[in-house]
C-alpha positions in Angstrom: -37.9 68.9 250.3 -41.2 71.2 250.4 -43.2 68.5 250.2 -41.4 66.6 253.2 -41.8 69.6 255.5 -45.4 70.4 254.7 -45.9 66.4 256.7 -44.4 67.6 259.9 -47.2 68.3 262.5 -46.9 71.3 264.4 -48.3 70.2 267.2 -45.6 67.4 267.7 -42.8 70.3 267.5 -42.5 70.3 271.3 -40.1 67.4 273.1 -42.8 67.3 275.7 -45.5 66.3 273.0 -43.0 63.9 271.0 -42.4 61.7 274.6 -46.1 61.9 275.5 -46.7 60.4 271.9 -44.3 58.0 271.8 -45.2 56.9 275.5 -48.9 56.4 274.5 -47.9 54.5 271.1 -45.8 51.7 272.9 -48.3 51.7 276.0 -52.4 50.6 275.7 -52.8 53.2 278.5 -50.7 55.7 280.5 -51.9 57.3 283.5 -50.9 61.0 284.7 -48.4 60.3 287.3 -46.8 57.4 285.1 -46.1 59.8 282.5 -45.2 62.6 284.8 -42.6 60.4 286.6 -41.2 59.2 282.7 -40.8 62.6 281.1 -39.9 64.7 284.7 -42.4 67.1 284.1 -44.3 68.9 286.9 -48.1 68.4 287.1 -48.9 72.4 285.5 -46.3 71.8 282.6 -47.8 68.0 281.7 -51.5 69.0 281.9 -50.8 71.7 279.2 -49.6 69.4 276.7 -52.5 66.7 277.4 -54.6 69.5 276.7 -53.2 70.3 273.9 -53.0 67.4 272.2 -56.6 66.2 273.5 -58.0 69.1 272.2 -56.5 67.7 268.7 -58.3 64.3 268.9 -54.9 62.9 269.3 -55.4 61.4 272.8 -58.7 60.8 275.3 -58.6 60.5 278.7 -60.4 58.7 281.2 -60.7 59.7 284.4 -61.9 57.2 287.4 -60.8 56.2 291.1 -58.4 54.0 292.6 -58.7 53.5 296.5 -60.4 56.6 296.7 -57.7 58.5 294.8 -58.1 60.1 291.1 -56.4 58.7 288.5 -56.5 59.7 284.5 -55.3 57.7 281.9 -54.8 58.5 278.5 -55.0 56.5 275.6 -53.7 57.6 271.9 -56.5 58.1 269.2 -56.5 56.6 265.8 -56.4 59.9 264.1 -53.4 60.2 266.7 -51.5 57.3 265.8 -51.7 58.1 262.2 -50.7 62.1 262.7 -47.7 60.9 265.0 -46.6 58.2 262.4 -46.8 60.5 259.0 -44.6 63.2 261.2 -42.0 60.5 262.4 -42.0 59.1 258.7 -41.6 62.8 257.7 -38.2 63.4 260.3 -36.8 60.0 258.8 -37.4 61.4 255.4 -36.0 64.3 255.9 -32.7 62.7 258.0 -32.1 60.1 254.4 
């Protein structure tokens, strides 16, 4: 059992993290409003967790102009993709 907690990732303990994750995982890209309009989050509360998990090295971002309007998309990493996966695998584990 120790050795089936010590895979979970504390980063991925927030909700907020977990649907950011799995939107990026399923999705190429995700931009900003996309994944603010999926997980009801206000702009303040979304950025914080895109920072967080950027700051990781388990997303990027991209940011660039559509009609004259900002848009940022975020993409997951490999390292981030591997980190979400042996943390999923972890919660299965640990729910057998």
């Amino acid at each position: 059992m120790t050795s089936i907690i010590a895979h979970l990732n504390k980063i991925f303990d927030s909700r907020i993290r977990l649907g950011i994750m799995s939107i990026l995982l399923v999705n190429d890209a995700t931009d900003f409003n996309t994944m603010k309009e999926l997980l009801e989050l206000t702009d303040g509360n979304l950025a914080t967790h895109l920072r967080t998990l950027e700051k990781a090295g388990y997303i990027e971002s991209t940011k660039q102009f559509i009609e004259r309007k900002p848009n940022t998309r975020y993409v997951i990493t490999e390292s981030g993709k591997n980190a979400f996966k042996e943390h999923v695998n972890a919660l299965e584990k640990l729910m057998s």
